[in-house]
VEXDREN-2710 file (C-alpha; in Angstrom, 1 decimal):
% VEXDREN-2710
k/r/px/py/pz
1/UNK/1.6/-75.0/-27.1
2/UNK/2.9/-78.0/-25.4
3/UNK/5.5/-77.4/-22.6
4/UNK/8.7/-79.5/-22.4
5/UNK/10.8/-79.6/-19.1
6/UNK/14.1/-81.5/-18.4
7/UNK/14.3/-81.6/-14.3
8/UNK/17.9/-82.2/-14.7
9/UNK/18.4/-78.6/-16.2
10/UNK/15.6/-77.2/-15.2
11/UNK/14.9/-75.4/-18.4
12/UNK/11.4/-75.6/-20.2
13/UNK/10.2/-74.6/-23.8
14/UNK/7.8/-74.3/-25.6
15/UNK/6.7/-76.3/-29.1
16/UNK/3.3/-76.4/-31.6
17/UNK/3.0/-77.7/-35.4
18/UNK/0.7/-75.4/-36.8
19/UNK/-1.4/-76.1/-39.3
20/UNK/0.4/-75.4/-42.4
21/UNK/3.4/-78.4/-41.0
22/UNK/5.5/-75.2/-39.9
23/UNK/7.5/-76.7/-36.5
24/UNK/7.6/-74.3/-34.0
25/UNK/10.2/-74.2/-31.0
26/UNK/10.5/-71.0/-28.2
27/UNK/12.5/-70.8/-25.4
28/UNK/12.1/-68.0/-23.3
29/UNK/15.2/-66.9/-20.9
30/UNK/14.3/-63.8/-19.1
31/UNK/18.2/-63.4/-18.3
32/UNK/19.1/-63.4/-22.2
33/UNK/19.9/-59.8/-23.1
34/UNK/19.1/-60.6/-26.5
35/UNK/17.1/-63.1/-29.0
36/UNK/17.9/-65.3/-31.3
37/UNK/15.7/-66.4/-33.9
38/UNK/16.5/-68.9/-37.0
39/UNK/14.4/-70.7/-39.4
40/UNK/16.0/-73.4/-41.3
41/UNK/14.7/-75.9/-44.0
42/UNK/15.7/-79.5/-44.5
43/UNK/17.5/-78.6/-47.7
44/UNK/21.1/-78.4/-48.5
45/UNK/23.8/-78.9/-51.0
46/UNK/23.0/-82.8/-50.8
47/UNK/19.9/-82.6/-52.0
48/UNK/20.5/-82.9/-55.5
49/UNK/18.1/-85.5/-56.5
50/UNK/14.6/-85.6/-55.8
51/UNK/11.1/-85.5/-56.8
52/UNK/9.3/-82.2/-56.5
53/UNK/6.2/-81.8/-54.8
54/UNK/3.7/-81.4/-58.1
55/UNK/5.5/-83.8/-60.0
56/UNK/6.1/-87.9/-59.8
57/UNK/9.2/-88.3/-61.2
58/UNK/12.9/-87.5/-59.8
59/UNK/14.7/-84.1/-61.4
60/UNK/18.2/-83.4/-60.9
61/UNK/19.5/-80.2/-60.4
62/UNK/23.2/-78.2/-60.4
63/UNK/25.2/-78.4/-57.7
64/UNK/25.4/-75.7/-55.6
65/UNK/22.0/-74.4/-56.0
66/UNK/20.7/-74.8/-52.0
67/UNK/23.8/-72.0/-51.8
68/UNK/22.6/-70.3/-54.9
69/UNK/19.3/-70.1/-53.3
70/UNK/20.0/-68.6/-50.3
71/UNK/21.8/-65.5/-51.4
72/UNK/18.5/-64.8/-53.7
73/UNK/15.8/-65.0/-51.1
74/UNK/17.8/-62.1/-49.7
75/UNK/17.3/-59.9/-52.6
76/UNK/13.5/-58.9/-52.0
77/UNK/13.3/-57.1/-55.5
78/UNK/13.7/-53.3/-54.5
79/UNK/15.6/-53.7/-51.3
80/UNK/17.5/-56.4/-49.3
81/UNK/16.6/-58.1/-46.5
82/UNK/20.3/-57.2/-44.8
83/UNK/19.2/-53.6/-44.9
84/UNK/15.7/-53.8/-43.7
85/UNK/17.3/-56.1/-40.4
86/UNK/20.1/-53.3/-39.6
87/UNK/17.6/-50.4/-40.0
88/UNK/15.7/-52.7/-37.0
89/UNK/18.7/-52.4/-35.2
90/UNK/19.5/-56.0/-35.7
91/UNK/22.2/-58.3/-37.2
92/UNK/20.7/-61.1/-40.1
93/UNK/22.9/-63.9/-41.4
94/UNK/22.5/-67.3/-43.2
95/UNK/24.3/-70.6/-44.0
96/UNK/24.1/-73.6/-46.0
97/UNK/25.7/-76.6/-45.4
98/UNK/24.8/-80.3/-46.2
99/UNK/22.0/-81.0/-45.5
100/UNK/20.2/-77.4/-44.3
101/UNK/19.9/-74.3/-45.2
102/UNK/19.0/-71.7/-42.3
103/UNK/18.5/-68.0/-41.8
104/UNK/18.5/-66.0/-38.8
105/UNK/18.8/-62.9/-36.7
106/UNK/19.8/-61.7/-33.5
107/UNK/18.4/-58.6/-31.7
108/UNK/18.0/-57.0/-28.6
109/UNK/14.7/-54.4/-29.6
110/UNK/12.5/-54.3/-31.9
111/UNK/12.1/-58.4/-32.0
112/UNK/8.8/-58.6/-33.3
113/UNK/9.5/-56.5/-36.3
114/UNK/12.8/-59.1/-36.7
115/UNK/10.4/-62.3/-36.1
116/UNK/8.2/-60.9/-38.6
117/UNK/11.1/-59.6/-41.7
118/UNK/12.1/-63.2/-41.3
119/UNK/9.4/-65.3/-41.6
120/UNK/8.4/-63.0/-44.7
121/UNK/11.5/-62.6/-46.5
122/UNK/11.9/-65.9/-46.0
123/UNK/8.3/-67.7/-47.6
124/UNK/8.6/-65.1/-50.3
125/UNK/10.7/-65.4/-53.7
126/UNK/11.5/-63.0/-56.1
127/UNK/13.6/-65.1/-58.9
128/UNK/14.3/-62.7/-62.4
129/UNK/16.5/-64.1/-64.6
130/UNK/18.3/-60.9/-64.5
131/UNK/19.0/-61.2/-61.2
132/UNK/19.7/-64.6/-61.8
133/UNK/22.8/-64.0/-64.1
134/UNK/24.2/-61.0/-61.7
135/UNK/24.6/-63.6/-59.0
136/UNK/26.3/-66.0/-61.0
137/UNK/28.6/-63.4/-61.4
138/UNK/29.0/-62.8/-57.6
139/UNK/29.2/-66.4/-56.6
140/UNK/32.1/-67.0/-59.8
141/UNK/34.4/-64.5/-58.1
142/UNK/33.2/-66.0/-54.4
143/UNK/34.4/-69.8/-55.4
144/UNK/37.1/-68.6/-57.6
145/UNK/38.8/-67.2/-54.2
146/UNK/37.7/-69.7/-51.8
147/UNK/38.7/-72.8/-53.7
148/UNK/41.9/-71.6/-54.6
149/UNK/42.2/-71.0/-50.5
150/UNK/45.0/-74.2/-49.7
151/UNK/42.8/-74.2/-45.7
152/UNK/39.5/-74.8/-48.2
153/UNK/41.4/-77.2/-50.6
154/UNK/42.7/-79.8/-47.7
155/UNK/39.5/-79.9/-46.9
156/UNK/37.8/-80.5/-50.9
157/UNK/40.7/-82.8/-51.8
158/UNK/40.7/-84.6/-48.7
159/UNK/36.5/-85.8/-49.3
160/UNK/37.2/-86.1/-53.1
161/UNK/39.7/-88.3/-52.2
162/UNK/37.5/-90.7/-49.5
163/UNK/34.2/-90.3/-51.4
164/UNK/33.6/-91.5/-55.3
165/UNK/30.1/-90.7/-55.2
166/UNK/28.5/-89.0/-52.6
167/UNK/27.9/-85.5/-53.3
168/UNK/29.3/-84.8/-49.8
169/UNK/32.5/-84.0/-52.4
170/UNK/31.1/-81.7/-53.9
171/UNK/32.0/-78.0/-52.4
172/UNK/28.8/-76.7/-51.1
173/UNK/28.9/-73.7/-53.2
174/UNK/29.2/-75.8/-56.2
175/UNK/31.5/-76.0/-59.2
176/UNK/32.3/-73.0/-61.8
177/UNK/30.0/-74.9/-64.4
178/UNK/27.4/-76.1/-62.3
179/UNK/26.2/-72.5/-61.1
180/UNK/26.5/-71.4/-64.7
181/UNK/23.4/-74.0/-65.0
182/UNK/21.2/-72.6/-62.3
183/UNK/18.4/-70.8/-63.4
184/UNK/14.8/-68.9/-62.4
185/UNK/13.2/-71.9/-63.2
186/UNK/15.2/-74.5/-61.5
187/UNK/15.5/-72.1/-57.9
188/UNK/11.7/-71.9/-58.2
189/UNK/11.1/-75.4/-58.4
190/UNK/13.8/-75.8/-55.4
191/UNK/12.3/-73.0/-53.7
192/UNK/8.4/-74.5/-53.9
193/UNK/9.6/-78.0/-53.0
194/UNK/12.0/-77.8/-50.0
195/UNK/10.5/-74.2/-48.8
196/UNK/7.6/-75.5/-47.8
197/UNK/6.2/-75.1/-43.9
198/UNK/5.9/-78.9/-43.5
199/UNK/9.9/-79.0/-44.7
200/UNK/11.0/-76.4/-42.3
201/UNK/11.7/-75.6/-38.4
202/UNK/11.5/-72.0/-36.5
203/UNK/12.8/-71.5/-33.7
204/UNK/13.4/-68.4/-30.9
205/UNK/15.3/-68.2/-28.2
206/UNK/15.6/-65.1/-25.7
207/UNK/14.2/-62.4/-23.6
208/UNK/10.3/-62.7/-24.9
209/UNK/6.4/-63.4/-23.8
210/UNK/5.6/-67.1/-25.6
211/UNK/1.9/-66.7/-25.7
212/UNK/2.5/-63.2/-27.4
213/UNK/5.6/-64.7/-29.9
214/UNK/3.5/-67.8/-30.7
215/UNK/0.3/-65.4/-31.4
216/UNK/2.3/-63.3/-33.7
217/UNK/3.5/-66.3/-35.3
218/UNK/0.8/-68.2/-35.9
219/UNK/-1.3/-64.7/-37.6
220/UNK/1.6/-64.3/-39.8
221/UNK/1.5/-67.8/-41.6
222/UNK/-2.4/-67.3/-41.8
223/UNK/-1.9/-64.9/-44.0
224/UNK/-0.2/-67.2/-45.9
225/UNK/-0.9/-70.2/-48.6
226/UNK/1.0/-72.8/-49.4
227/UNK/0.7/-75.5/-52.5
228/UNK/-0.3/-78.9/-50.9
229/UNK/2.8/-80.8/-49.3
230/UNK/4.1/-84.4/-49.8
231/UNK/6.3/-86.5/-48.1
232/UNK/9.7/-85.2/-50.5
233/UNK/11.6/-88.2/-52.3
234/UNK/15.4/-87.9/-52.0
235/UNK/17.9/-89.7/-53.5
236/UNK/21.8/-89.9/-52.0
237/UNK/24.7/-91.5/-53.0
238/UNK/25.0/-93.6/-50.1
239/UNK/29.2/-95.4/-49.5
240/UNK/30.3/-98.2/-48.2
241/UNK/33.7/-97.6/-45.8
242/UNK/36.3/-98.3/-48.4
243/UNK/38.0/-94.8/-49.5
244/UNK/37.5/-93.6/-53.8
245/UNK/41.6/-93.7/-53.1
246/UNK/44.4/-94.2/-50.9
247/UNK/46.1/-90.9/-51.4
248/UNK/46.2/-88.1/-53.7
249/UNK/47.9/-84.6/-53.8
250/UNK/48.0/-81.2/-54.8
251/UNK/50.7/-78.4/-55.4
252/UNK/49.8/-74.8/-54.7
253/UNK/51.4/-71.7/-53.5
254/UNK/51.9/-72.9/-49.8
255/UNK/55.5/-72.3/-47.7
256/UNK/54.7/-75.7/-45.4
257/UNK/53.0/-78.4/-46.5
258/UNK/49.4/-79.4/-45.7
259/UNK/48.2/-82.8/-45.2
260/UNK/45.4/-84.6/-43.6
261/UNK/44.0/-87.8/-42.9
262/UNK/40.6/-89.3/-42.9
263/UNK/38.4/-92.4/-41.7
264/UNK/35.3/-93.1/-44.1
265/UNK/32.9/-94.8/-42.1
266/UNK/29.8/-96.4/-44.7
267/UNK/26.8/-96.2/-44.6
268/UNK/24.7/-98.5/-41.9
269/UNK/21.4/-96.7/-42.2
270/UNK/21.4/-95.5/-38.4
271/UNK/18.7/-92.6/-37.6
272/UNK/17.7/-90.8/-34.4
273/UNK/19.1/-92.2/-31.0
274/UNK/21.3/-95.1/-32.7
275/UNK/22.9/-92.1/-34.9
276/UNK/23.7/-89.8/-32.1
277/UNK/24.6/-92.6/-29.6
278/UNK/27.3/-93.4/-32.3
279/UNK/28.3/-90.2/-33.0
280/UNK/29.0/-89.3/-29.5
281/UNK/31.3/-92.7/-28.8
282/UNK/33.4/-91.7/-31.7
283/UNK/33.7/-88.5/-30.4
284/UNK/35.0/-89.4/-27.1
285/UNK/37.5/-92.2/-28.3
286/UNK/39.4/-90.3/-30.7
287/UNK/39.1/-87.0/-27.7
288/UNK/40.6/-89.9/-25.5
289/UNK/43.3/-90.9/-28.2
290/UNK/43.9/-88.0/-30.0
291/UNK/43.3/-84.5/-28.4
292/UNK/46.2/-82.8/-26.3
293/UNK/46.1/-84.2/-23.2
294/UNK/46.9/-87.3/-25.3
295/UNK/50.1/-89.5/-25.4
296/UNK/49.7/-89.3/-29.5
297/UNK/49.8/-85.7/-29.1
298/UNK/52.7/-85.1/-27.1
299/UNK/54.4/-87.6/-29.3
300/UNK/53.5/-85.4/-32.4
301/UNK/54.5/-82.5/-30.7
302/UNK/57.6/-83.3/-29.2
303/UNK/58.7/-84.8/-32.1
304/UNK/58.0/-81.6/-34.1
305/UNK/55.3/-83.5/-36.3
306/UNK/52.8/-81.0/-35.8
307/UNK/52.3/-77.0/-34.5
308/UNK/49.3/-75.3/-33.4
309/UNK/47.2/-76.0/-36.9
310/UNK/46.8/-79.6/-35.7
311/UNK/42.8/-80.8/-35.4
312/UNK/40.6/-83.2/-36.0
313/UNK/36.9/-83.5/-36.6
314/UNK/34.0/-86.1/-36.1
315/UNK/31.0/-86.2/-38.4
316/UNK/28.1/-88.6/-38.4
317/UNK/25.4/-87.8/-40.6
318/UNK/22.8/-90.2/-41.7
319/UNK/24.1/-90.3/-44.8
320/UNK/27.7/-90.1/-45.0
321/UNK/30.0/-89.9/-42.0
322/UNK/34.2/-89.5/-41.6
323/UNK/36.8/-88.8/-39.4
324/UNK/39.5/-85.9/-40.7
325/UNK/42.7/-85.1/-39.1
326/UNK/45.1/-82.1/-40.1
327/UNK/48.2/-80.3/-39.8
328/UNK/50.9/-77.9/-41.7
329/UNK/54.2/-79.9/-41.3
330/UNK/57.2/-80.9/-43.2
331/UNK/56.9/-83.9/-41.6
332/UNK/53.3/-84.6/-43.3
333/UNK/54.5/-88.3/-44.8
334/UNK/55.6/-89.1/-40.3
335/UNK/52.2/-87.1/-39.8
336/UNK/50.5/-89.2/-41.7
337/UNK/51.7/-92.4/-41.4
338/UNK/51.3/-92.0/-37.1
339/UNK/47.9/-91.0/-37.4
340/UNK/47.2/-94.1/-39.6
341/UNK/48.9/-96.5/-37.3
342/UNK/47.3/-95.4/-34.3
343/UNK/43.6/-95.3/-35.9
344/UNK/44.5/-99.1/-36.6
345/UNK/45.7/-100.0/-33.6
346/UNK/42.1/-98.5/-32.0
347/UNK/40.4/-101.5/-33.5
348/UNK/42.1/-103.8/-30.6
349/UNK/42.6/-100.8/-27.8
350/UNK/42.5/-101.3/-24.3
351/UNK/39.2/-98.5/-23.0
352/UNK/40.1/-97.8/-19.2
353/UNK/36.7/-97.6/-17.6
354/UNK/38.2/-94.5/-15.2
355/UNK/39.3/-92.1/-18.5
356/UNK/36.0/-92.5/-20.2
357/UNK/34.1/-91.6/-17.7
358/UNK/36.2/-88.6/-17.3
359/UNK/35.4/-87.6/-20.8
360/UNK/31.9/-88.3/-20.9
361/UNK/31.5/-86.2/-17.8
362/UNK/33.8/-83.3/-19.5
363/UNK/31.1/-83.7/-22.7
364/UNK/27.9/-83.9/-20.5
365/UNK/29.6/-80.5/-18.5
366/UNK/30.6/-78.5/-22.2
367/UNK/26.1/-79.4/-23.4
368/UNK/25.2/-77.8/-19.6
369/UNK/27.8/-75.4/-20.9
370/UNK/26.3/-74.6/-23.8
371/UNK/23.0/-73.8/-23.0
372/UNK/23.9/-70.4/-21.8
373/UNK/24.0/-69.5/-25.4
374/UNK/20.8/-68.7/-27.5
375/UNK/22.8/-69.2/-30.7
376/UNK/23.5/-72.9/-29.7
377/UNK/20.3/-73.5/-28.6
378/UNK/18.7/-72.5/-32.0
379/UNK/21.4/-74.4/-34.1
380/UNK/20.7/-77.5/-31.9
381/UNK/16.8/-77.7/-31.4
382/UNK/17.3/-77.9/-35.7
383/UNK/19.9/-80.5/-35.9
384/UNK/17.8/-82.4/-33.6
385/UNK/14.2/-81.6/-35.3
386/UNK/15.7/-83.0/-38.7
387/UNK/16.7/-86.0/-36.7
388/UNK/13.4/-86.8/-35.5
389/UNK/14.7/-85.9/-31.8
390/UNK/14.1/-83.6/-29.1
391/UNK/16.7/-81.2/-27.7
392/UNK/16.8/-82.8/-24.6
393/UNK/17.3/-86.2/-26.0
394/UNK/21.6/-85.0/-26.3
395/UNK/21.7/-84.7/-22.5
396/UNK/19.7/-88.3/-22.5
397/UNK/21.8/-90.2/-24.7
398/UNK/25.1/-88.3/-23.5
399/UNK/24.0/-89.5/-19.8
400/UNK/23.2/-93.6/-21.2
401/UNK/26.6/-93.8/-23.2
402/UNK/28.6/-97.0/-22.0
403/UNK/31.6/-98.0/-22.5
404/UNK/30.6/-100.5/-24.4
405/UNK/29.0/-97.9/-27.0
406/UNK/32.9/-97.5/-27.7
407/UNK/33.9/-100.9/-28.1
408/UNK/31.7/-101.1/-30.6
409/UNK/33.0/-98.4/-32.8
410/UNK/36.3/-99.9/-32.9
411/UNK/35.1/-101.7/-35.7
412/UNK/35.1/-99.0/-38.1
413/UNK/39.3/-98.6/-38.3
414/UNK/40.0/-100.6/-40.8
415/UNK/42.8/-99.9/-43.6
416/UNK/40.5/-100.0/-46.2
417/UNK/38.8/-96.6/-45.0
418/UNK/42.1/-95.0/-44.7
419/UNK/43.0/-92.4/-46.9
420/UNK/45.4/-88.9/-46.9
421/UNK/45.3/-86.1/-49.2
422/UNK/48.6/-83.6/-49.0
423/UNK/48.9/-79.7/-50.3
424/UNK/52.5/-79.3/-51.4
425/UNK/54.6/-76.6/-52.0
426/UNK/55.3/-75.3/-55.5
427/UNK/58.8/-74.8/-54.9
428/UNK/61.0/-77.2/-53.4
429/UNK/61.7/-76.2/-49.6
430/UNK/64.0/-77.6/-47.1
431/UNK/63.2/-80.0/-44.3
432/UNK/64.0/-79.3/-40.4
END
């Protein structure tokens, strides 16, 4: 195991590839009450076209099927892997998103009996077709409620409306006819390609011994055999910064109307340091222009523009990356039309040297922050594993930001990347 210290923090832990590719964080906290653990594969609901490892050629698959997925391994043929973690006295979860897919447990006893459920029930499969069809079922009913939710369909309609490719528009879980085209065969090809040791990243955090973690680890995947891995071919739909549309809108059973506005930022190819370097200077100029100590904000408030639903959120992903902003108003077409203007008007804003410092200091304090919690440490030695980081690398980066790193982003507001995407009300209401 090699040991990794930041003098800064002055936290250590501990990491080993072993020889099957599996990546292998711990970090012990003797004052942790309990442990986290989480093992997550580089696989998610973006990853629809690729070339599996015993085959040469690219297949494409259904969307939704990293979701799909995911609530199978659970079903371990004669009992589920929910039960067998609460019997331990612990609680299990998973979650899919874009571009992972990651399960994990938390426990304060019995946490080598958790280590080991998880690391079995998840490098085991047990696909039936029967089993198969039953979940389609399930996951019908599950997308039938959550896409008709008008908080899940600002969301969809506002990425359907920036994006014309990218399957970033696609609603993780999929589409009612692309689950109905998932079957045995397609999860196990799925399964074998992206569920592989060299594709995936474990991780505990807690009250635990390494050397005795790490040992039990490392006899667990001996046991184990794996098909020979590959570097895995991916294909994404990659965007320039101009938005699929301007606008669009939808009418459902709402009393206010829902709107939001987003920023597509294209492609540029950024990975690693340049990536998060990026990401956190976009961050801090729309917190400086935007969040509620803001003169934008008090504008939008005192002018009754918004109410408390009002947000915004920052994502920069190697391969697609936005800006969103939201709000329930009856002022939506003021809403939007503000937040517009005043992402324009960033391209040629005036940064005062004294308020970014403030916020980089109040991000650099919220990561310190942050590292009290075992469930945030997990998440984020993963993000940064799949970004061919190291956890400590966010403090790094956070601390070399300039303000020049946010000149540069100004280039990204251009009208072009605008767009808004508005939920109205089936009946007619009246305004303020």
């Amino acid at each position: 195991m090699k040991k990794i210290t930041n003098d800064l923090l002055k936290e250590s832990y501990y990491y080993e590839k072993l020889d099957n590719g599996l990546r292998v964080y711990l970090w012990p906290k003797e004052d942790f009450n309990k442990t986290f653990g989480i093992m997550a594969t580089r696989y998610g609901s973006i990853d629809r076209k690729f070339v599996p490892l015993d085959s040469d050629d690219y297949v494409e698959v259904p969307d939704g099927i990293a979701h799909f997925l995911e609530h199978k391994l659970f079903d371990m043929g004669d009992v589920d892997a929910n039960d067998l973690f609460s019997e331990l006295g612990a609680e299990a979860n998973a979650y899919t998103s874009y571009d992972r897919t990651a399960y994990l447990f938390s426990a304060t006893t019995n946490i080598d009996q958790s280590l080991t459920l998880l690391l079995d029930f998840v490098q085991q499969s047990n696909f039936t077709d029967e089993a198969v069809e039953r979940e389609q079922g399930i996951i019908e009913q599950e997308l039938l409620m959550y896409l008709d939710k008008p908080s899940t369909a600002i969301y969809t309609g506002l990425l359907e409306t920036m994006f014309e490719k990218n399957h970033v528009r696609i609603d993780i879980g999929g589409t009612l006819s692309s689950i109905k085209k998932i079957n045995k065969d397609l999860l196990d090809l799925c399964y074998q390609t992206f569920y592989h040791p060299s594709n995936m990243v474990l991780v505990v955090v807690g009250k635990f011994d390494a050397e005795h973690i790490m040992t039990l680890i490392k006899e667990n995947q001996a046991k184990k055999t794996f098909i020979p891995y590959k570097k895995i071919k991916r294909e994404y739909l990659c965007e320039n910064n101009v938005v699929f549309k301007s606008s669009a809108e939808r009418k459902m059973d709402v009393i206010i109307p829902k709107t939001a506005v987003g920023l597509k930022i294209g492609y540029e190819g950024l990975t690693g340091h340049e990536l998060m370097k990026k990401n956190f200077a976009l961050n801090i100029l729309i917190d400086m222009f935007f969040d509620q100590s803001s003169d934008n904000y008090q504008y939008l408030l005192e002018n009754e523009i918004i109410n408390n639903t009002y947000g915004y959120n920052v994502f920069y992903e190697e391969t697609y990356a936005y800006v969103d902003f939201s709000t329930e108003s009856l002022k939506y077409e003021e809403f939007n039309d503000f937040i517009k203007q005043k992402l324009l008007e960033l391209k040629d804003a005036k940064i005062d040297p004294e308020t970014f410092e403030k916020y980089k200091r109040i991000n650099i304090a919220d990561v310190i922050r942050k590292f009290n919690s075992p469930e945030y440490i997990g998440n984020l030695i993963i993000d940064m594993d799949f970004k061919n980081l190291t956890l400590f690398d966010v403090l790094t980066d956070l601390l070399e930001l300039t303000i020049e790193d946010l000149k540069e982003v100004r280039s990204l507001f251009i009208p072009e990347a605008l767009c808004t995407f508005v939920i109205k009300p089936k009946k007619k209401i009246s305004s303020y």
